[in-house]
N, CA, C and O atoms as a Maestro MAE file, in Angstrom:
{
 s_m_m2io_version
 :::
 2.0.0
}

f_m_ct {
 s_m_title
 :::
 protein
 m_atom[324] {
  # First column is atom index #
  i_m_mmod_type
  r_m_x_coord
  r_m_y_coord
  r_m_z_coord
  i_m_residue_number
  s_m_chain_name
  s_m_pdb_residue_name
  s_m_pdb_atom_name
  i_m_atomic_number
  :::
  1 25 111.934 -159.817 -8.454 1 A "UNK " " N  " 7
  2 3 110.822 -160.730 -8.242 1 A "UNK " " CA " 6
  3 2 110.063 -160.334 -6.979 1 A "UNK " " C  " 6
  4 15 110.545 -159.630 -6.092 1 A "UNK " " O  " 8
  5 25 108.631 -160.934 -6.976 2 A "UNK " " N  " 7
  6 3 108.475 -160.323 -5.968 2 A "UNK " " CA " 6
  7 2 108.133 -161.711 -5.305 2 A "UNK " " C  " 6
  8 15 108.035 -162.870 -5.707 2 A "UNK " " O  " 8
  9 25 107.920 -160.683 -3.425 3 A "UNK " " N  " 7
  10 3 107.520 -162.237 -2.511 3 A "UNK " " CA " 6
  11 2 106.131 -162.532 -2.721 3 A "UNK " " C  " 6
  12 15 105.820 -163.698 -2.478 3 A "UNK " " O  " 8
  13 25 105.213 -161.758 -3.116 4 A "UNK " " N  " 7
  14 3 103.935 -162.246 -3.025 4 A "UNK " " CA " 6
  15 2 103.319 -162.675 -4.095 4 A "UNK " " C  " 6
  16 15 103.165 -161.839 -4.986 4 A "UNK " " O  " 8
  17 25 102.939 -163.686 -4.264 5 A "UNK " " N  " 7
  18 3 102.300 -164.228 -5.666 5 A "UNK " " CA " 6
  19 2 100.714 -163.890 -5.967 5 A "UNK " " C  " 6
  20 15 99.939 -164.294 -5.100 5 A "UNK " " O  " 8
  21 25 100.293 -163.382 -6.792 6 A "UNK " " N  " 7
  22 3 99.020 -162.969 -6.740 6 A "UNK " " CA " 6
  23 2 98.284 -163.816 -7.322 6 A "UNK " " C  " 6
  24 15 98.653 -164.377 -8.354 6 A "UNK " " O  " 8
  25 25 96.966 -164.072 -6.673 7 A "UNK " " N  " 7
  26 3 96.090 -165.305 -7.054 7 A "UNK " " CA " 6
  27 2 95.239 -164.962 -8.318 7 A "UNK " " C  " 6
  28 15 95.122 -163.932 -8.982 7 A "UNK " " O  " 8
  29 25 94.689 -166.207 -8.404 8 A "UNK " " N  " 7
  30 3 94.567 -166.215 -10.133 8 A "UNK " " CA " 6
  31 2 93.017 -165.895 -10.347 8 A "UNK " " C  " 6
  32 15 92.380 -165.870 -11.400 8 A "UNK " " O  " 8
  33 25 92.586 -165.652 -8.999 9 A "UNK " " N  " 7
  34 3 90.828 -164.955 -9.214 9 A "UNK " " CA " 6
  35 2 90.884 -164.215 -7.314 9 A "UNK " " C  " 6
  36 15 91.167 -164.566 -6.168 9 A "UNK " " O  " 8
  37 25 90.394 -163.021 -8.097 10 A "UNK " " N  " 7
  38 3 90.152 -162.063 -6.338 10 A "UNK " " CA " 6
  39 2 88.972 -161.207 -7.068 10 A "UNK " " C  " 6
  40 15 88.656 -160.912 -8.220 10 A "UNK " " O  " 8
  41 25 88.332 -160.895 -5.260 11 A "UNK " " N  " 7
  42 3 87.329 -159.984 -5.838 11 A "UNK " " CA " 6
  43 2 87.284 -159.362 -4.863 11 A "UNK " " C  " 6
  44 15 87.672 -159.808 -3.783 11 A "UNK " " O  " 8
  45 25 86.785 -158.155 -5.033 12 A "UNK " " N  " 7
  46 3 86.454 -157.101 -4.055 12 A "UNK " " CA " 6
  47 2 85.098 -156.776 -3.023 12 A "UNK " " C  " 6
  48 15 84.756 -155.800 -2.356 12 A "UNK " " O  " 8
  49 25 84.492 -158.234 -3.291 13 A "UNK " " N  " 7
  50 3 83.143 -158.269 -2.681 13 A "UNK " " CA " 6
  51 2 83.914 -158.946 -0.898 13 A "UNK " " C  " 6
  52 15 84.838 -159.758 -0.858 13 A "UNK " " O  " 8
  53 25 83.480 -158.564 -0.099 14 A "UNK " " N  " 7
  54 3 83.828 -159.444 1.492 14 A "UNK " " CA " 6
  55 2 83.004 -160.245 1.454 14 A "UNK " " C  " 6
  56 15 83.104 -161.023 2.403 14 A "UNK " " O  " 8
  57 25 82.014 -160.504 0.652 15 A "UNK " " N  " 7
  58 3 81.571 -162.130 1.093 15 A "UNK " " CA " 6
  59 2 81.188 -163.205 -0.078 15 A "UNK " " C  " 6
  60 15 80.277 -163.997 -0.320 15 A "UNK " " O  " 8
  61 25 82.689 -162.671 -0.793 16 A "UNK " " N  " 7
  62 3 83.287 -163.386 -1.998 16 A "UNK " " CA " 6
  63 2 84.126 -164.846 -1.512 16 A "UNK " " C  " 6
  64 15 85.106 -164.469 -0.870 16 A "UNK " " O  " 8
  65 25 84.109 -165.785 -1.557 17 A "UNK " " N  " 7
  66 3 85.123 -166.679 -1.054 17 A "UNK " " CA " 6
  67 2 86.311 -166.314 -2.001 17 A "UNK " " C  " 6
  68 15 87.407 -166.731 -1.627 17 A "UNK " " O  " 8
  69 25 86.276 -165.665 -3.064 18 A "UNK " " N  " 7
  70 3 87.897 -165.027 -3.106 18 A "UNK " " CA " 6
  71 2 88.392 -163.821 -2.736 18 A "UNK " " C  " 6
  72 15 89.307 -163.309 -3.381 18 A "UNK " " O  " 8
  73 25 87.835 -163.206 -1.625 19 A "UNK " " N  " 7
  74 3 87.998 -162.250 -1.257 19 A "UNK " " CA " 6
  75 2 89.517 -161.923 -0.659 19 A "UNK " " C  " 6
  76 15 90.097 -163.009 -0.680 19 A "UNK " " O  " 8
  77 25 90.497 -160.817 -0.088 20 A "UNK " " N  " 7
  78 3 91.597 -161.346 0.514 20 A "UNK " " CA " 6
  79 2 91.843 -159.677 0.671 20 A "UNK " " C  " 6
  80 15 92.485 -158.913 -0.050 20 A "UNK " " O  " 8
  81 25 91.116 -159.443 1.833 21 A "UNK " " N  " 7
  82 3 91.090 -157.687 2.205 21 A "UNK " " CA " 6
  83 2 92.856 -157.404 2.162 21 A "UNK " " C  " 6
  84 15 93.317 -156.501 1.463 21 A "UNK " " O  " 8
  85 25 93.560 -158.125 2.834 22 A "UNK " " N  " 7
  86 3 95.094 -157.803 3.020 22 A "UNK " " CA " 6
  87 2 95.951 -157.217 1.342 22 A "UNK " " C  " 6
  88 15 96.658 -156.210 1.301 22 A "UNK " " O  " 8
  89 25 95.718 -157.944 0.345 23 A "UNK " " N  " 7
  90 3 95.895 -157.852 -0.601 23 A "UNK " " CA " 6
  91 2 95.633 -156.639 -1.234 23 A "UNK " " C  " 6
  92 15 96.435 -155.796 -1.636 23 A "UNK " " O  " 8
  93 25 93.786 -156.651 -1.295 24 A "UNK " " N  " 7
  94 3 93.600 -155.654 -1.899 24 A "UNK " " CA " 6
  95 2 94.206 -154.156 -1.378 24 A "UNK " " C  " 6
  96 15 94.515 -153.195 -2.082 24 A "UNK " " O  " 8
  97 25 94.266 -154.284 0.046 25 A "UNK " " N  " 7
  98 3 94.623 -153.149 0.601 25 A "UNK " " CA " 6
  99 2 96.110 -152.979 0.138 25 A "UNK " " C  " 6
  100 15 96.520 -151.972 0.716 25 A "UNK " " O  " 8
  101 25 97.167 -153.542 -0.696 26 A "UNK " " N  " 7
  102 3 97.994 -153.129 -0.623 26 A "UNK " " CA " 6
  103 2 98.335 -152.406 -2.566 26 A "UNK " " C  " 6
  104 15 99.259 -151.806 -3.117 26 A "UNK " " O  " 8
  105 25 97.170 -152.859 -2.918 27 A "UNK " " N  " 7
  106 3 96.726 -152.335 -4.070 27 A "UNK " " CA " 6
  107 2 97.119 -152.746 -5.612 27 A "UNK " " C  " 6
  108 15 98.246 -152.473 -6.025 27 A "UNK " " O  " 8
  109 25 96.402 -153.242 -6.240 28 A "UNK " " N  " 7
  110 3 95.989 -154.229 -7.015 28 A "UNK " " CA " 6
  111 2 96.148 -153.591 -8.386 28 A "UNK " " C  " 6
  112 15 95.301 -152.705 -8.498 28 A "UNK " " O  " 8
  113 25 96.962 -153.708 -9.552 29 A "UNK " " N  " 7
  114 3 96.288 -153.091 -10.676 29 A "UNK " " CA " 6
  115 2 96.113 -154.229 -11.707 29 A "UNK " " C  " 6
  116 15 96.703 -155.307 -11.644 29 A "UNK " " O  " 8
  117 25 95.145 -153.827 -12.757 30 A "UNK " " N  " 7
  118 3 94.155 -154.524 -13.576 30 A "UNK " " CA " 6
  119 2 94.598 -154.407 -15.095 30 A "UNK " " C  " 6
  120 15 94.085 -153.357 -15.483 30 A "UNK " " O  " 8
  121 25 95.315 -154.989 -16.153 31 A "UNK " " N  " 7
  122 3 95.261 -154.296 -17.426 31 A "UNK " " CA " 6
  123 2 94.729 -155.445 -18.303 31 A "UNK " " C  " 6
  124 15 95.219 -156.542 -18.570 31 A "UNK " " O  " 8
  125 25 93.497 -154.817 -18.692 32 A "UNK " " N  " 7
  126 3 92.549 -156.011 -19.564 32 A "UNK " " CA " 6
  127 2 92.769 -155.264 -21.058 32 A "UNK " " C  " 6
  128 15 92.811 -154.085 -21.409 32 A "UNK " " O  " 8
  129 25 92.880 -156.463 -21.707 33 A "UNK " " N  " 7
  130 3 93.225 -156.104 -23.224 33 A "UNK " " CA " 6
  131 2 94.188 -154.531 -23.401 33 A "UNK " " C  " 6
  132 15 93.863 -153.541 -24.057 33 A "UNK " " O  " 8
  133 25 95.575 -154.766 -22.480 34 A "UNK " " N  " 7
  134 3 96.193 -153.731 -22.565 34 A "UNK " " CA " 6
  135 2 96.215 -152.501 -22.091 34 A "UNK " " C  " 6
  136 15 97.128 -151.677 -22.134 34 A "UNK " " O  " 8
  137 25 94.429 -152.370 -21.320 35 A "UNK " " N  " 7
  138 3 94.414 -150.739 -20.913 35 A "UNK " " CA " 6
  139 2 93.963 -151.302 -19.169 35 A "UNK " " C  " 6
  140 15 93.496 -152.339 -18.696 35 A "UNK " " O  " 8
  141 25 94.418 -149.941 -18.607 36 A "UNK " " N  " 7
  142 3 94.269 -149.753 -17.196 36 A "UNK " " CA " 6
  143 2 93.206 -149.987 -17.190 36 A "UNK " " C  " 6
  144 15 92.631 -149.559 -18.191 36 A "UNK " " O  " 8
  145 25 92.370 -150.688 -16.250 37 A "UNK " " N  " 7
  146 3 91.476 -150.313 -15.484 37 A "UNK " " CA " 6
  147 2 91.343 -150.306 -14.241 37 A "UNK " " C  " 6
  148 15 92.019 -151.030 -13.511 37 A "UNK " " O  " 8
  149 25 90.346 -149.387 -13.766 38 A "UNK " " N  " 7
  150 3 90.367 -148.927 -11.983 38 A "UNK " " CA " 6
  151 2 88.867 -149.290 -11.535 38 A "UNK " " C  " 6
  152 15 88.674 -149.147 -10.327 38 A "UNK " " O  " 8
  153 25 87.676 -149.771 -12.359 39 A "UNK " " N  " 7
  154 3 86.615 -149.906 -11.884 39 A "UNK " " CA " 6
  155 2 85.993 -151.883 -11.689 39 A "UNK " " C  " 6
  156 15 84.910 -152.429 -11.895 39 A "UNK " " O  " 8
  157 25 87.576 -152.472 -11.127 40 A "UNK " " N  " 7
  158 3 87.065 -153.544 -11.667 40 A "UNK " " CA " 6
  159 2 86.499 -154.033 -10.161 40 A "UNK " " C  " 6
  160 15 86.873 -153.382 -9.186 40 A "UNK " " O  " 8
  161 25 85.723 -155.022 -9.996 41 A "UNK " " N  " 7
  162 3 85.272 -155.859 -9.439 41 A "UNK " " CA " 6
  163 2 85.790 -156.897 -8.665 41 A "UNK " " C  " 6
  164 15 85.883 -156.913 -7.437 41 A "UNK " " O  " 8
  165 25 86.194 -157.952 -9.631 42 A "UNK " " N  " 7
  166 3 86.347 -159.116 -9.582 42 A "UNK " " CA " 6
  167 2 86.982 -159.800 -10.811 42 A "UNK " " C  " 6
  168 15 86.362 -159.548 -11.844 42 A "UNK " " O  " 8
  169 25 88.210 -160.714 -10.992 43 A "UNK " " N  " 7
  170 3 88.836 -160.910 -12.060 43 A "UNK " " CA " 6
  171 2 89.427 -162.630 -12.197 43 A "UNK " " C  " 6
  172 15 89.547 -163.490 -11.324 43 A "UNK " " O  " 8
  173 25 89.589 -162.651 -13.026 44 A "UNK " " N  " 7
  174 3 90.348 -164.391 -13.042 44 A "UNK " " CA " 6
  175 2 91.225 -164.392 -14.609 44 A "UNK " " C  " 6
  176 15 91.065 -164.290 -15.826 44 A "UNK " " O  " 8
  177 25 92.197 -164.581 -13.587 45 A "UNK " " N  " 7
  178 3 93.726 -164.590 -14.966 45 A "UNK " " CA " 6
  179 2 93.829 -165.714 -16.093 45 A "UNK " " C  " 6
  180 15 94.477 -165.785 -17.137 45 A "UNK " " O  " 8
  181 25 92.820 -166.663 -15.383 46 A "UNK " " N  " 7
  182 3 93.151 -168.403 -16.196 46 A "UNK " " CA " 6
  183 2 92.238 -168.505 -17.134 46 A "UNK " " C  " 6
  184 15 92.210 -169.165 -18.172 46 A "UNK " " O  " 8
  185 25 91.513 -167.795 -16.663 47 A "UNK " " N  " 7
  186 3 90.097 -167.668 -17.730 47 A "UNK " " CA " 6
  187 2 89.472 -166.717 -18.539 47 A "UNK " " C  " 6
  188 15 88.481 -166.745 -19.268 47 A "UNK " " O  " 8
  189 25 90.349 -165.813 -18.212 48 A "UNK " " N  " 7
  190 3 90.700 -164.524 -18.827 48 A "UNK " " CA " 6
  191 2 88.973 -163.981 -18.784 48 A "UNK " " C  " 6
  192 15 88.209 -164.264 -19.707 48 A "UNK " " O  " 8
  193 25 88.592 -163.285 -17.738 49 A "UNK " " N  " 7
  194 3 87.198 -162.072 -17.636 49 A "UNK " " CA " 6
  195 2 87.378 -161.391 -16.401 49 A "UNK " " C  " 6
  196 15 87.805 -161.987 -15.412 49 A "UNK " " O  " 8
  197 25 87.091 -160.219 -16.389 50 A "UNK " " N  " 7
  198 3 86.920 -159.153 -15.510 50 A "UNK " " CA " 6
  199 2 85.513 -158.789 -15.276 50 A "UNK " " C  " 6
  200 15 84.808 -158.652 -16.276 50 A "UNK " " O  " 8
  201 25 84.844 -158.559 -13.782 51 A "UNK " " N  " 7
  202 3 83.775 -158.018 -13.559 51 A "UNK " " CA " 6
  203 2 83.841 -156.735 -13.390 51 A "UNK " " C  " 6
  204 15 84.722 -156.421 -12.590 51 A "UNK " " O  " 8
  205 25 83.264 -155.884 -13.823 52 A "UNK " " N  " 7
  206 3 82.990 -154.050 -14.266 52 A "UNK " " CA " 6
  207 2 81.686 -153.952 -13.542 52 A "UNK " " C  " 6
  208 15 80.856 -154.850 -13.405 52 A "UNK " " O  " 8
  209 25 81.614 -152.324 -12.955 53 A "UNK " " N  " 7
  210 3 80.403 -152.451 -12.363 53 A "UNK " " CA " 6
  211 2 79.954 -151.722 -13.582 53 A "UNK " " C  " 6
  212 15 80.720 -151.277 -14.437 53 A "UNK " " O  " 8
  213 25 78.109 -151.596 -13.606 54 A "UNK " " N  " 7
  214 3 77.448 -151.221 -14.862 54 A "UNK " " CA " 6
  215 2 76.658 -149.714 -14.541 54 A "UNK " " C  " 6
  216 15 75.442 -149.537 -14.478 54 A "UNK " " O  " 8
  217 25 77.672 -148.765 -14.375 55 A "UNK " " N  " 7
  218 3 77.117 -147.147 -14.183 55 A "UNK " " CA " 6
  219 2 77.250 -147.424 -12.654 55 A "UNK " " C  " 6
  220 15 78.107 -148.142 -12.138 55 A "UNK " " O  " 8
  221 25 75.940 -146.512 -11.807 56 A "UNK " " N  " 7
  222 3 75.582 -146.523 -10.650 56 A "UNK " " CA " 6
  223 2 74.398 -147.425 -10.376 56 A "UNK " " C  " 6
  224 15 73.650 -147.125 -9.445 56 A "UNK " " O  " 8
  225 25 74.161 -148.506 -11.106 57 A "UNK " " N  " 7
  226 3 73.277 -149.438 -10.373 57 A "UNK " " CA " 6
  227 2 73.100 -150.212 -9.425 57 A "UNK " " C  " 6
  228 15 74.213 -150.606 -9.078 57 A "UNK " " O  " 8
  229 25 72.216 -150.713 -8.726 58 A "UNK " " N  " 7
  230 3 72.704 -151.398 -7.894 58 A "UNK " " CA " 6
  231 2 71.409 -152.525 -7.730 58 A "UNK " " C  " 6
  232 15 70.304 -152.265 -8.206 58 A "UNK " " O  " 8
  233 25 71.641 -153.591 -7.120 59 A "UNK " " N  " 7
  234 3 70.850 -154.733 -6.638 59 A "UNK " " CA " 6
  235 2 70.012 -154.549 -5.526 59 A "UNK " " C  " 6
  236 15 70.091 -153.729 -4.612 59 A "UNK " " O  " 8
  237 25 69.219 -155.415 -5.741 60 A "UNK " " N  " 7
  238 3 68.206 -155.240 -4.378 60 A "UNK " " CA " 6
  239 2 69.110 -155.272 -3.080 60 A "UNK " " C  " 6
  240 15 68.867 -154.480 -2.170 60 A "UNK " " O  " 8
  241 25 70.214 -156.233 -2.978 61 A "UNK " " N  " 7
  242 3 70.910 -156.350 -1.575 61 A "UNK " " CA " 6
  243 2 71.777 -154.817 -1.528 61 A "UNK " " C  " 6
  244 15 72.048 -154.363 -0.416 61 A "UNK " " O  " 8
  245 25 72.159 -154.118 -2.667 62 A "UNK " " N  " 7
  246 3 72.848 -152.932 -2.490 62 A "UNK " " CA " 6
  247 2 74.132 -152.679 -3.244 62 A "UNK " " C  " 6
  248 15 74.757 -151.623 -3.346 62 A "UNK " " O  " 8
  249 25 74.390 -153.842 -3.741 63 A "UNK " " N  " 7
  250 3 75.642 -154.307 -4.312 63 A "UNK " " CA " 6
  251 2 75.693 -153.574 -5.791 63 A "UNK " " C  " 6
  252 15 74.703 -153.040 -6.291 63 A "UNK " " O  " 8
  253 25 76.740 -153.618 -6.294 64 A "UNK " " N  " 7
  254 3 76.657 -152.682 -7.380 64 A "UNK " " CA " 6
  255 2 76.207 -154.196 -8.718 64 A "UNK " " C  " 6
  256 15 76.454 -155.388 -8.537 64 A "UNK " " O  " 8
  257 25 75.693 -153.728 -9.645 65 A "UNK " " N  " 7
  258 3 75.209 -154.586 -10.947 65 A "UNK " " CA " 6
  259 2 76.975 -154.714 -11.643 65 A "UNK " " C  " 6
  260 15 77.867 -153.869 -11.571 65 A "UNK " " O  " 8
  261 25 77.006 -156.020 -12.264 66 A "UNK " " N  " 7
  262 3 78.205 -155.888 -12.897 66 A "UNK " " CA " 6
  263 2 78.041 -156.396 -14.275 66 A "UNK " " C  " 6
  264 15 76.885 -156.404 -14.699 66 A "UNK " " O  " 8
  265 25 79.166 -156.907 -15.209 67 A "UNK " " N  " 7
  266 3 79.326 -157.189 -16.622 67 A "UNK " " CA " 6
  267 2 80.108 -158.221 -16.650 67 A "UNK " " C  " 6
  268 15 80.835 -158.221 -15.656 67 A "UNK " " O  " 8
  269 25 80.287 -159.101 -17.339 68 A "UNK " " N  " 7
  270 3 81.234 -159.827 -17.210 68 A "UNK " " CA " 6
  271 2 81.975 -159.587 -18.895 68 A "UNK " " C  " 6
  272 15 81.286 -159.431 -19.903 68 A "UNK " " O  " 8
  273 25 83.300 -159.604 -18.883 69 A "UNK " " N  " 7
  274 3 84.408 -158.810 -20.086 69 A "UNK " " CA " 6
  275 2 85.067 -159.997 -20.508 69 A "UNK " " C  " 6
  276 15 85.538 -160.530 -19.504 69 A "UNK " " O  " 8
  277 25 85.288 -160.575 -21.408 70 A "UNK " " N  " 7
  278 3 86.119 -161.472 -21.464 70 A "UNK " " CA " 6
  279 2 87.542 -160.714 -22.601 70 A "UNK " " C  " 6
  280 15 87.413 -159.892 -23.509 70 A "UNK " " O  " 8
  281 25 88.698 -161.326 -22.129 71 A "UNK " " N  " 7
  282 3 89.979 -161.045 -22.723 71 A "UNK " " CA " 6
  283 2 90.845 -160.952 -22.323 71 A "UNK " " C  " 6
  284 15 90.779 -161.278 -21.138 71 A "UNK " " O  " 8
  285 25 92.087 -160.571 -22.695 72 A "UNK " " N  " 7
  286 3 93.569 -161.033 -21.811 72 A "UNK " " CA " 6
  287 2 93.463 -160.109 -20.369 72 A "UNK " " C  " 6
  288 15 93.166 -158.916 -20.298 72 A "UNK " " O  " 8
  289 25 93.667 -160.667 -19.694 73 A "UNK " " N  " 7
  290 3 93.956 -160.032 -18.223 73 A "UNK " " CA " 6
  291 2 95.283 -159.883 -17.630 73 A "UNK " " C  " 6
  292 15 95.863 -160.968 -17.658 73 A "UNK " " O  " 8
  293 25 95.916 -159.050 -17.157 74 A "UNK " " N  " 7
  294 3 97.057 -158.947 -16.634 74 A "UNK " " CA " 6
  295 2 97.222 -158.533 -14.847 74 A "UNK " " C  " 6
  296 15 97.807 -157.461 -15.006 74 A "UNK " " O  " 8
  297 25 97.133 -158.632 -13.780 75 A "UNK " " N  " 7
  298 3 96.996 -158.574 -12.537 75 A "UNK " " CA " 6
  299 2 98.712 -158.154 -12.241 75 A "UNK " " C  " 6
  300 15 99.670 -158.791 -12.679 75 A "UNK " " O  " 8
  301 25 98.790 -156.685 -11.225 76 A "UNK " " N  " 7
  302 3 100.036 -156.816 -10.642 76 A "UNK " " CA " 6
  303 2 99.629 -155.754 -9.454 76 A "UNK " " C  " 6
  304 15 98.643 -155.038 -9.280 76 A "UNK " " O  " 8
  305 25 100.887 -155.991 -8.689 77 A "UNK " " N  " 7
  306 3 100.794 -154.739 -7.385 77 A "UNK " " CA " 6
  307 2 101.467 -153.750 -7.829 77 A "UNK " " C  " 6
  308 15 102.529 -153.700 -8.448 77 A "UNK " " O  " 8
  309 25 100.320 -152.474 -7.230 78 A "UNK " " N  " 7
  310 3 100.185 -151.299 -7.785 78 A "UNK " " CA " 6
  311 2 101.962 -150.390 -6.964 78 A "UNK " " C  " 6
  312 15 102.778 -149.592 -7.424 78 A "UNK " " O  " 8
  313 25 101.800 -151.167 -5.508 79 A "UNK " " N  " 7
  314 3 103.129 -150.568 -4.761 79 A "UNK " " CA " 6
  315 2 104.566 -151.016 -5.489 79 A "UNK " " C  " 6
  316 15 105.518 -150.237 -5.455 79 A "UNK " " O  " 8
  317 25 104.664 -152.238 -6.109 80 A "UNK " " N  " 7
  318 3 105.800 -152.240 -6.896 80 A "UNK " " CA " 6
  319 2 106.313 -152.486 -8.546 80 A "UNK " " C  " 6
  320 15 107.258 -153.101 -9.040 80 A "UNK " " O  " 8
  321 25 105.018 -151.559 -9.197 81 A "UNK " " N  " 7
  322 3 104.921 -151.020 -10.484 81 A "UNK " " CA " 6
  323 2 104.861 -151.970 -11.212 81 A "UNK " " C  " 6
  324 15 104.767 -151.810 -12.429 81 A "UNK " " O  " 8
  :::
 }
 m_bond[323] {
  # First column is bond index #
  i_m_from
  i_m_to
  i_m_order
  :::
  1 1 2 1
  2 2 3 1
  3 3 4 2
  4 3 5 1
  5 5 6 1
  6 6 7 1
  7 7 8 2
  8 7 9 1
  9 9 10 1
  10 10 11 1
  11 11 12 2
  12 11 13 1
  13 13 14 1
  14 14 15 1
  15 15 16 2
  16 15 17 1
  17 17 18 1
  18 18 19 1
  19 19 20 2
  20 19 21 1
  21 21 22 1
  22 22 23 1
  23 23 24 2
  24 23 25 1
  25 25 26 1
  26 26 27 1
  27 27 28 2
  28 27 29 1
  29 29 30 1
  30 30 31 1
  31 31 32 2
  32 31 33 1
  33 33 34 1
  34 34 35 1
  35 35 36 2
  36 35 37 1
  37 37 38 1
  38 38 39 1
  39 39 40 2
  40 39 41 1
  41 41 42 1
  42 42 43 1
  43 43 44 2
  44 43 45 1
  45 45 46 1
  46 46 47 1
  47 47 48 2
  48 47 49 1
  49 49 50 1
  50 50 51 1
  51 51 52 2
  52 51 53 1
  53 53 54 1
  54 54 55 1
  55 55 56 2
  56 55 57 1
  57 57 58 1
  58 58 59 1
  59 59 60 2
  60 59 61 1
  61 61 62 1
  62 62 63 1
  63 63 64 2
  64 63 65 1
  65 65 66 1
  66 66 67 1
  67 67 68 2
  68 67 69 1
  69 69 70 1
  70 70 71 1
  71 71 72 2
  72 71 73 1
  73 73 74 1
  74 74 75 1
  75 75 76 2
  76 75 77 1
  77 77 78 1
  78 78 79 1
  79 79 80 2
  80 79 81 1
  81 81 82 1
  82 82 83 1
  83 83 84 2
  84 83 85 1
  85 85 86 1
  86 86 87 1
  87 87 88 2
  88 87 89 1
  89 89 90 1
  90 90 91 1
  91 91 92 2
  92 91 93 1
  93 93 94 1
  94 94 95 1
  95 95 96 2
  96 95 97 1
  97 97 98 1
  98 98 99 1
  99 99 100 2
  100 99 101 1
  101 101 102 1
  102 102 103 1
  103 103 104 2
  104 103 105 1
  105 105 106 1
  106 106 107 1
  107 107 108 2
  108 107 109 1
  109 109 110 1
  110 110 111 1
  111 111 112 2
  112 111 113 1
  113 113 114 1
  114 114 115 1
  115 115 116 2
  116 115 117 1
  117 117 118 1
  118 118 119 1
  119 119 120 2
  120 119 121 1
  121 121 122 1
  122 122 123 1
  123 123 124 2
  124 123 125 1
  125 125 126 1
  126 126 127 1
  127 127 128 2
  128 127 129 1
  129 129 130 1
  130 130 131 1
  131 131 132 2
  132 131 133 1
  133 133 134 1
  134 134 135 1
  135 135 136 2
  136 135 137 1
  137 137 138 1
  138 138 139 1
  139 139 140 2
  140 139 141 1
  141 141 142 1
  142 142 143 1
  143 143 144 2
  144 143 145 1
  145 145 146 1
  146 146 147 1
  147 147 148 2
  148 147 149 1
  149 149 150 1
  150 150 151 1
  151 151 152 2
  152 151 153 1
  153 153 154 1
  154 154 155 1
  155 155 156 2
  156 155 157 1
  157 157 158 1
  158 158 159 1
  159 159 160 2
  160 159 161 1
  161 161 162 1
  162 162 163 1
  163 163 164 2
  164 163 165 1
  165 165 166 1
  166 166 167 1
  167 167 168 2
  168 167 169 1
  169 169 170 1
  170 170 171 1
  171 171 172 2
  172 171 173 1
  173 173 174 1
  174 174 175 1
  175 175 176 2
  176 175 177 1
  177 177 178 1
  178 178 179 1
  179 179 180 2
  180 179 181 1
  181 181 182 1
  182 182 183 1
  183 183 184 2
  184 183 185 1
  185 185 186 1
  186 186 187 1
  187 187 188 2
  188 187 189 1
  189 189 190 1
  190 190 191 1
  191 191 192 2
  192 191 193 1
  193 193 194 1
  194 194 195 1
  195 195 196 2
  196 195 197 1
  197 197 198 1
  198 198 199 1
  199 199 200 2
  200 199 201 1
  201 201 202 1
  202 202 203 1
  203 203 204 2
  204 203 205 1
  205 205 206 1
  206 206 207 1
  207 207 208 2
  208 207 209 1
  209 209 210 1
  210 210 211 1
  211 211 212 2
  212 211 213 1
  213 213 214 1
  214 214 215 1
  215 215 216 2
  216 215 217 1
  217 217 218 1
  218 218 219 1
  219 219 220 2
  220 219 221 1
  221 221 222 1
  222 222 223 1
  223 223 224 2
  224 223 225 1
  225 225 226 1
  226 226 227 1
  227 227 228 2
  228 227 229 1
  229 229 230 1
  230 230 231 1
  231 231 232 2
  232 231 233 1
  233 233 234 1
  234 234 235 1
  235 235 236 2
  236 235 237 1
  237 237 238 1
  238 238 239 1
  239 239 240 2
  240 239 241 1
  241 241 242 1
  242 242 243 1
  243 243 244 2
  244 243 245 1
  245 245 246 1
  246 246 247 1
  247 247 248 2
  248 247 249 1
  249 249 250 1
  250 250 251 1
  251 251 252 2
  252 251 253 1
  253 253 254 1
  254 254 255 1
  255 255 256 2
  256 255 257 1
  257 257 258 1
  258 258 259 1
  259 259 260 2
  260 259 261 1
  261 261 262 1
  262 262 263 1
  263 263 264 2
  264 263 265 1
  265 265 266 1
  266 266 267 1
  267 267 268 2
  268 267 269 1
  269 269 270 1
  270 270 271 1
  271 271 272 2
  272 271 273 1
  273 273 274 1
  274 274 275 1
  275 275 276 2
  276 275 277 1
  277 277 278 1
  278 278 279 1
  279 279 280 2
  280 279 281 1
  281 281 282 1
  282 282 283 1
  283 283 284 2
  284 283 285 1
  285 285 286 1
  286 286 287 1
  287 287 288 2
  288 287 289 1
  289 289 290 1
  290 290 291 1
  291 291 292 2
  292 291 293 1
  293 293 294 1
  294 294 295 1
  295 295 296 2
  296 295 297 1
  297 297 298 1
  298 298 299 1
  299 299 300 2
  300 299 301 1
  301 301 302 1
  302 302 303 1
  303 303 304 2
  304 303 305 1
  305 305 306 1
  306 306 307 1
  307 307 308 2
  308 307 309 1
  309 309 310 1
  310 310 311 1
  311 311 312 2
  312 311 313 1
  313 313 314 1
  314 314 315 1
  315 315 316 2
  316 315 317 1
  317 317 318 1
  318 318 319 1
  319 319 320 2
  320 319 321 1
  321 321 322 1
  322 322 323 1
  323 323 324 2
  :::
 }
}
């Protein structure tokens, strides 16, 4: 088991109020509808959607454009498999 419980929506934006730099830094993995993913965003387990960024676009503030995915989500730390 592990000690840290991972929350049920994080995102990778810093001026996300679910943001949680400590976390992400210890590295996060993503498996939506079964497959890895590495380009995610922003996610929520209860409600099952993942934010994807969309190519290399980006917003007027600079931020990358995203998608919103809906389907099973699975969240775990990447350091203890």
């Amino acid at each position: 088991m592990t000690d840290t419980t991972l929350p049920d929506r994080l995102s990778s934006d810093p001026s996300s109020p679910f943001h949680d730099a400590a976390l992400l830094e210890r590295g996060i993995g993503i498996r939506f509808k079964g497959v890895e993913k590495t380009n995610v965003e922003e996610y929520c387990v209860s409600e099952g959607w993942i934010r994807v960024a969309v190519g290399n676009a980006r917003d007027r503030k600079g931020n990358p454009l995203t998608i919103r995915l809906n389907g099973e989500v699975e969240a775990y730390l990447k350091d203890e498999g």
